[in-house]
N, CA, C and O of each residue as an XYZ file, in Angstrom:
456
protein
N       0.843     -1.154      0.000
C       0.000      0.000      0.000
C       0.899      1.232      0.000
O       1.906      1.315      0.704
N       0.432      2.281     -0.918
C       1.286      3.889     -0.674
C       0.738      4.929     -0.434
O       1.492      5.902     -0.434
N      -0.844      5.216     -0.114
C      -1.196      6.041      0.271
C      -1.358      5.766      1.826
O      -1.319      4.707      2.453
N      -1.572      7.199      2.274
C      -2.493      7.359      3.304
C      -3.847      7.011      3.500
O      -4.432      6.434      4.417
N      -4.148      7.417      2.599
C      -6.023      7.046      2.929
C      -5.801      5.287      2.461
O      -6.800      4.812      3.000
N      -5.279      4.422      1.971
C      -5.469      3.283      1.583
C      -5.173      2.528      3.223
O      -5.876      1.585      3.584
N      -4.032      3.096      4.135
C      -3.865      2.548      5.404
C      -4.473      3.278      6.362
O      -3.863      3.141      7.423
N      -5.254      3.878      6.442
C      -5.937      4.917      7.163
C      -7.824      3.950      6.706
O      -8.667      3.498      7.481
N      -7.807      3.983      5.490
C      -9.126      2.868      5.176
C      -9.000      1.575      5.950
O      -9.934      1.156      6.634
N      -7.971      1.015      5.854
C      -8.006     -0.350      6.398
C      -7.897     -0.561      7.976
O      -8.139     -1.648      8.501
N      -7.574      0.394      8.571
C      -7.006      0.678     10.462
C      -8.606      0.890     10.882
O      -9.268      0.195     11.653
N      -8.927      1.805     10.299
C     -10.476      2.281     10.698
C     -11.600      1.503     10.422
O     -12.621      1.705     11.078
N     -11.568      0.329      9.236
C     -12.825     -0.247      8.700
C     -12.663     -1.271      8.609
O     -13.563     -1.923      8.079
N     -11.180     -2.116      9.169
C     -11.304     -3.284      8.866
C     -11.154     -4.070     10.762
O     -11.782     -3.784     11.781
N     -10.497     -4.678     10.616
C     -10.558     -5.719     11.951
C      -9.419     -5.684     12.487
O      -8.578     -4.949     11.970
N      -9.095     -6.413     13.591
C      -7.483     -6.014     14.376
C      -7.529     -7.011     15.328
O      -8.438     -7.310     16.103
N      -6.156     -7.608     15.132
C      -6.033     -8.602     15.768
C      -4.380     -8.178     16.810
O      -3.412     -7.692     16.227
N      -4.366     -8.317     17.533
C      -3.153     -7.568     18.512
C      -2.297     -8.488     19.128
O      -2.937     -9.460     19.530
N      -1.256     -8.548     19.328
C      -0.246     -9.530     20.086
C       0.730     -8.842     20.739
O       0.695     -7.623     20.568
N       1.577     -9.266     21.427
C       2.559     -8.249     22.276
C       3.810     -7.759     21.408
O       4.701     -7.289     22.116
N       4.072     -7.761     20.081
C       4.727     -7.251     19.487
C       4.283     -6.707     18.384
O       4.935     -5.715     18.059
N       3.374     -6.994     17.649
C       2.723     -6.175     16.796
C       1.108     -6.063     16.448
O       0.332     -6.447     17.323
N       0.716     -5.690     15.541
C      -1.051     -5.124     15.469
C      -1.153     -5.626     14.425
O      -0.140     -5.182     13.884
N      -1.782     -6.442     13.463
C      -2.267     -6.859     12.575
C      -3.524     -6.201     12.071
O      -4.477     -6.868     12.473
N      -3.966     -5.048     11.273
C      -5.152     -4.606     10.773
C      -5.659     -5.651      9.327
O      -4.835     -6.239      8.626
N      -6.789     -5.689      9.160
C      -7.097     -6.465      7.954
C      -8.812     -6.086      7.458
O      -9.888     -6.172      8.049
N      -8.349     -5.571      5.873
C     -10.162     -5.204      5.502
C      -9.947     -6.171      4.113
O      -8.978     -6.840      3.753
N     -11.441     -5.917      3.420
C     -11.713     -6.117      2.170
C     -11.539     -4.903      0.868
O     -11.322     -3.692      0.896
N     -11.681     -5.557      0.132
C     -11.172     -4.311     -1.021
C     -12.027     -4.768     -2.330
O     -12.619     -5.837     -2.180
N     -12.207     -4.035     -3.770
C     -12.948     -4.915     -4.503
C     -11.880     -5.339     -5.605
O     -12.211     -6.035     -6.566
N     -10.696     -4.920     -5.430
C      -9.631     -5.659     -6.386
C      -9.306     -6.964     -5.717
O      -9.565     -7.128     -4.525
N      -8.595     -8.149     -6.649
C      -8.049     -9.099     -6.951
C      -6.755     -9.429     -5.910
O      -6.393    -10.510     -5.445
N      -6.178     -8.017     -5.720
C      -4.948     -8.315     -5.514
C      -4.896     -8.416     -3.706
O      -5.916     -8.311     -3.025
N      -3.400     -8.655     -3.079
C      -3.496     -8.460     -1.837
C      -2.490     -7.648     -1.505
O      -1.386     -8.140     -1.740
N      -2.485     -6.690     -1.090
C      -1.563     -5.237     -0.479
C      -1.097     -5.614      1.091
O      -1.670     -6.332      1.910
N      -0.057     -4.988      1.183
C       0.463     -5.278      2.590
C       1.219     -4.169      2.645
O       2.100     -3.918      1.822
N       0.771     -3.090      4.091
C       1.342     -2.158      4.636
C       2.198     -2.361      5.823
O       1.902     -3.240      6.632
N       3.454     -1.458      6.019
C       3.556     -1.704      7.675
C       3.827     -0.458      8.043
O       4.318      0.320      7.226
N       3.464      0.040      9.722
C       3.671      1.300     10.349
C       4.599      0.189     11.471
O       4.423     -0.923     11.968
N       5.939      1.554     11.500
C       6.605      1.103     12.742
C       6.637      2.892     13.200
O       6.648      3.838     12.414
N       6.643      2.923     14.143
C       6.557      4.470     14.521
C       8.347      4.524     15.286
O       9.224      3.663     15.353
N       8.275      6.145     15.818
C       9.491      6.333     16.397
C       9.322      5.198     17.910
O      10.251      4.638     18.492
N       8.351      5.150     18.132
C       8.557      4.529     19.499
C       9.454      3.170     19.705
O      10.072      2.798     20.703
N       9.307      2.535     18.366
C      10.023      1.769     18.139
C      11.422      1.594     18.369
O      12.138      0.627     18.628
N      11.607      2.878     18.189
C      13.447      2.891     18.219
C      13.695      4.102     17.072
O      12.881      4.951     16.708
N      14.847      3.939     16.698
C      15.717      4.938     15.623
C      15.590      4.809     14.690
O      14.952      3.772     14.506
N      15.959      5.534     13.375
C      15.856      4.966     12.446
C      16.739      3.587     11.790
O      16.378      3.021     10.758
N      17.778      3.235     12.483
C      18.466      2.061     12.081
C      17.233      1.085     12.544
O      16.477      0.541     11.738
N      17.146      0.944     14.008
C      16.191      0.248     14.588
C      14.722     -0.258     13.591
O      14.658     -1.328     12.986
N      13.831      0.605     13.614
C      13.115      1.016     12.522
C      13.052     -0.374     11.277
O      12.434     -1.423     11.099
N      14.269      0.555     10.539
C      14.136     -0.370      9.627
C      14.728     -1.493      9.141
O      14.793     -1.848      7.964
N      15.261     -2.167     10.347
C      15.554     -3.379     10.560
C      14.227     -4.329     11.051
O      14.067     -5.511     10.746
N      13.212     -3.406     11.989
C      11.656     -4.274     11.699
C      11.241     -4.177     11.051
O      10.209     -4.842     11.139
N      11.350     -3.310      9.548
C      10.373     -3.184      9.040
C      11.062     -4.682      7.894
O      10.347     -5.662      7.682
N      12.066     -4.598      7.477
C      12.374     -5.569      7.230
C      12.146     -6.941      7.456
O      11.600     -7.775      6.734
N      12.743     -7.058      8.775
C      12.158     -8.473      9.254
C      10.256     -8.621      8.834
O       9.730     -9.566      8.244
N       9.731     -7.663      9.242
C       8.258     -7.781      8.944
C       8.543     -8.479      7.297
O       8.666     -9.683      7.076
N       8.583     -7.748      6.610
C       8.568     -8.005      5.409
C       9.176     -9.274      4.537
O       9.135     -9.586      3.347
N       9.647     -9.736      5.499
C      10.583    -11.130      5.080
C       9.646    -11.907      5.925
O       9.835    -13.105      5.715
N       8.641    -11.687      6.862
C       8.006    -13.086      7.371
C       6.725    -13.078      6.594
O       6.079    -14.076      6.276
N       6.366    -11.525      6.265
C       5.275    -12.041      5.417
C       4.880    -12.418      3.995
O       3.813    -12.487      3.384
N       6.433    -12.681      3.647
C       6.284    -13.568      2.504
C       5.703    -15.038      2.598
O       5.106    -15.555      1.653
N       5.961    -15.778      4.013
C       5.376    -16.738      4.353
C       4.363    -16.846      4.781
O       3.996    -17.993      5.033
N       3.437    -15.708      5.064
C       2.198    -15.997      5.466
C       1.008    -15.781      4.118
O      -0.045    -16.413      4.034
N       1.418    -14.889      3.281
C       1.030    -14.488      1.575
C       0.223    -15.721      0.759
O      -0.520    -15.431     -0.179
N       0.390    -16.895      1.115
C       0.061    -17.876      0.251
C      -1.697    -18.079      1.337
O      -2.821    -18.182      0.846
N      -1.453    -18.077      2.348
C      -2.627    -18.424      3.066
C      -3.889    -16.962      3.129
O      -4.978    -16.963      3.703
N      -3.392    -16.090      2.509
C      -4.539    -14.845      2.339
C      -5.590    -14.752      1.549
O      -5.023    -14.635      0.462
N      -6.615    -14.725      1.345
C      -7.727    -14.213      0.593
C      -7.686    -13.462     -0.634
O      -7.619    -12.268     -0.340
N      -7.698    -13.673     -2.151
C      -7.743    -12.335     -2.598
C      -9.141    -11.302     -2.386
O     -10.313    -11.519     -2.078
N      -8.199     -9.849     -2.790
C      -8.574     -8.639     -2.558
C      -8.500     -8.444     -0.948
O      -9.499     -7.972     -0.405
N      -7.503     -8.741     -0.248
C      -7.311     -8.420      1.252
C      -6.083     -7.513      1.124
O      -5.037     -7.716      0.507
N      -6.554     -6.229      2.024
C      -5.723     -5.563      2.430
C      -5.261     -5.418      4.379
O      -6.115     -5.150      5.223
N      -3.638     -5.689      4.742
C      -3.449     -5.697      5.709
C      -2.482     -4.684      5.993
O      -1.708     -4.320      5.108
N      -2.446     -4.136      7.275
C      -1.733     -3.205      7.769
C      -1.525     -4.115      8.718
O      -2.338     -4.831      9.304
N       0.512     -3.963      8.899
C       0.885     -4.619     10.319
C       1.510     -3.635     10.996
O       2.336     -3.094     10.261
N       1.476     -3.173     12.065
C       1.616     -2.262     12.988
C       2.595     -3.039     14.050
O       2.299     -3.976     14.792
N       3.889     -2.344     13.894
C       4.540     -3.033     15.210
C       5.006     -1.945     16.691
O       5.241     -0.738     16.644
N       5.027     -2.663     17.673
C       5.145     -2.006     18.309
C       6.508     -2.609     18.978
O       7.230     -3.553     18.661
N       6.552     -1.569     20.138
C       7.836     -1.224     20.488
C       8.826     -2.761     21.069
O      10.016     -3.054     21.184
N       8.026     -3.161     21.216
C       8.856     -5.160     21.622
C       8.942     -5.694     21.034
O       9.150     -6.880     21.289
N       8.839     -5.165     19.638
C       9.250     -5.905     18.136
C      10.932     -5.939     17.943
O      11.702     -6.714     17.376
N      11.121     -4.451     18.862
C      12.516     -4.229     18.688
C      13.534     -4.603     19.434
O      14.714     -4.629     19.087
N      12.811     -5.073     21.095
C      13.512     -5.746     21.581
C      13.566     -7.587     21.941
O      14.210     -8.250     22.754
N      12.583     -7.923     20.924
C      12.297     -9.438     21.294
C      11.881     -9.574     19.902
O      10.765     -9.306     19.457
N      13.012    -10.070     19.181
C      12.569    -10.181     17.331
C      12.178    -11.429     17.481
O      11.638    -11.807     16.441
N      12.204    -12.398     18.446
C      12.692    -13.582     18.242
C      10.833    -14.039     18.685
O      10.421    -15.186     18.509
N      10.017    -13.016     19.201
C       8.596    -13.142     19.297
C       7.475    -12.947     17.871
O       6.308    -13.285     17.678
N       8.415    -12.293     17.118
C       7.830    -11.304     16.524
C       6.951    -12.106     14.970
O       5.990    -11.681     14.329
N       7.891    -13.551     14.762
C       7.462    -14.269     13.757
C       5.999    -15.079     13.946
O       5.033    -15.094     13.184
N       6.213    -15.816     15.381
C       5.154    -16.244     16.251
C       3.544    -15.430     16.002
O       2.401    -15.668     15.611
N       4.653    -14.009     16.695
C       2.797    -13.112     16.723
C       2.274    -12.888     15.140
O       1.094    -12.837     14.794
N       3.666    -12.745     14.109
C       2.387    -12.673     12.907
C       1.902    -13.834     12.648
O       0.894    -14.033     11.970
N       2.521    -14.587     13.118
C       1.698    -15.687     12.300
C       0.269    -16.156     13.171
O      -0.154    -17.184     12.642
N      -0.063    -15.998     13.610
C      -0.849    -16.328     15.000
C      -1.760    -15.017     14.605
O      -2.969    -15.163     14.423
N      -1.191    -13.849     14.493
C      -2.570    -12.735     14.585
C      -2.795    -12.805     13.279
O      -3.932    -12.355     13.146
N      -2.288    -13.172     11.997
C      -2.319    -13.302     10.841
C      -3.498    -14.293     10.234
O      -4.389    -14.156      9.396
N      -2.947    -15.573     11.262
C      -3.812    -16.362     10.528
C      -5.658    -16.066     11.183
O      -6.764    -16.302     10.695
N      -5.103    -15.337     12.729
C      -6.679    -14.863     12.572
C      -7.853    -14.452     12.624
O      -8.999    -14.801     12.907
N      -6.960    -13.209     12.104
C      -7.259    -12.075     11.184
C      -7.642    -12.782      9.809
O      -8.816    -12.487      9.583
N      -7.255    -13.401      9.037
C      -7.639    -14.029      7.802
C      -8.550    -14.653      8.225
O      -9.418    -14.489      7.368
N      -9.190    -15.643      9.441
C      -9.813    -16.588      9.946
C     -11.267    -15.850      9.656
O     -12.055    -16.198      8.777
N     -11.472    -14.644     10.679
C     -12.112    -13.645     10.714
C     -13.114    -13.440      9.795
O     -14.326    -13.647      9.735
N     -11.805    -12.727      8.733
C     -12.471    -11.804      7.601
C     -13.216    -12.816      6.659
O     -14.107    -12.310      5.976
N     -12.895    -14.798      6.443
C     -13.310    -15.242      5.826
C     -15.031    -15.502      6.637
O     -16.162    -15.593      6.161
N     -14.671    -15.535      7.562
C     -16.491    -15.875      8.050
C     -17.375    -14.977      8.037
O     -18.582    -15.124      7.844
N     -16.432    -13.423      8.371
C     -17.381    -12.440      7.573
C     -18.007    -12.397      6.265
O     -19.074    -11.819      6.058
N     -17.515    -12.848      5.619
C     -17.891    -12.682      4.008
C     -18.257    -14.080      4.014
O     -18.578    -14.225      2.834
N     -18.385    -14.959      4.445
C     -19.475    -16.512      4.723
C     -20.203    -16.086      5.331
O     -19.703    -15.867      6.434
N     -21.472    -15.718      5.276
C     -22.828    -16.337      5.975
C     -22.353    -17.701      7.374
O     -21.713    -18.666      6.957
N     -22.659    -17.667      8.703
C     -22.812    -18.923      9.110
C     -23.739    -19.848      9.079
O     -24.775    -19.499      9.645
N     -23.749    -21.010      8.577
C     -24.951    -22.216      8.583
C     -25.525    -22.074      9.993
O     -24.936    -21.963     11.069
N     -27.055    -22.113      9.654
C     -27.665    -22.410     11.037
C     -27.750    -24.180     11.277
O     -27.992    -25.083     10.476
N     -27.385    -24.198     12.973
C     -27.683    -25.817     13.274
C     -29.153    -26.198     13.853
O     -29.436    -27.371     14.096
């Protein structure tokens, strides 16, 4: 994602799933494709700091990419114990990732009545 309003749409209208190192946001969209944002703020650390998570982010969610929905847009939001406990940080996406995807698919399913 490169706008503002495209991660500013998805924080506000979509769903959020939270773990102790980062925030997982996740909406629908009516394109095909699947977009992936990340916010690391200053709280995080410096800018070396920074963008050494934003990195790591970006290298784990190549592995989670195959299990997404098309037309899903996600914002991952990390926070500040991303920077000192990287070694949590694969765990929580994958865990708030999968669901957050879990979620958004039963939204857009109807549930069967028993």
């Amino acid at each position: 994602m490169h706008t503002p309003a495209e991660f500013r749409d998805v924080v506000r209208r979509g769903l959020r799933m939270g773990r102790p190192t980062l925030i997982v946001h996740a909406g629908r969209s009516l394109g095909d494709d699947v977009r992936v944002g990340f916010v690391v703020s200053k709280t995080v650390g410096n800018a070396v700091t920074r963008n050494l998570v934003k990195r790591r982010l970006r290298h784990l969610t190549v592995a989670v990419l195959p299990r997404t929905p098309p037309g899903t847009r996600v914002v991952v939001r990390a926070l500040p114990r991303a920077a000192t406990h990287p070694n949590e940080v694969s765990r929580d996406l994958d865990q708030a990732w999968a669901k957050a995807m879990q979620r958004l698919i039963e939204r857009r399913l109807p549930r069967a009545r028993s």
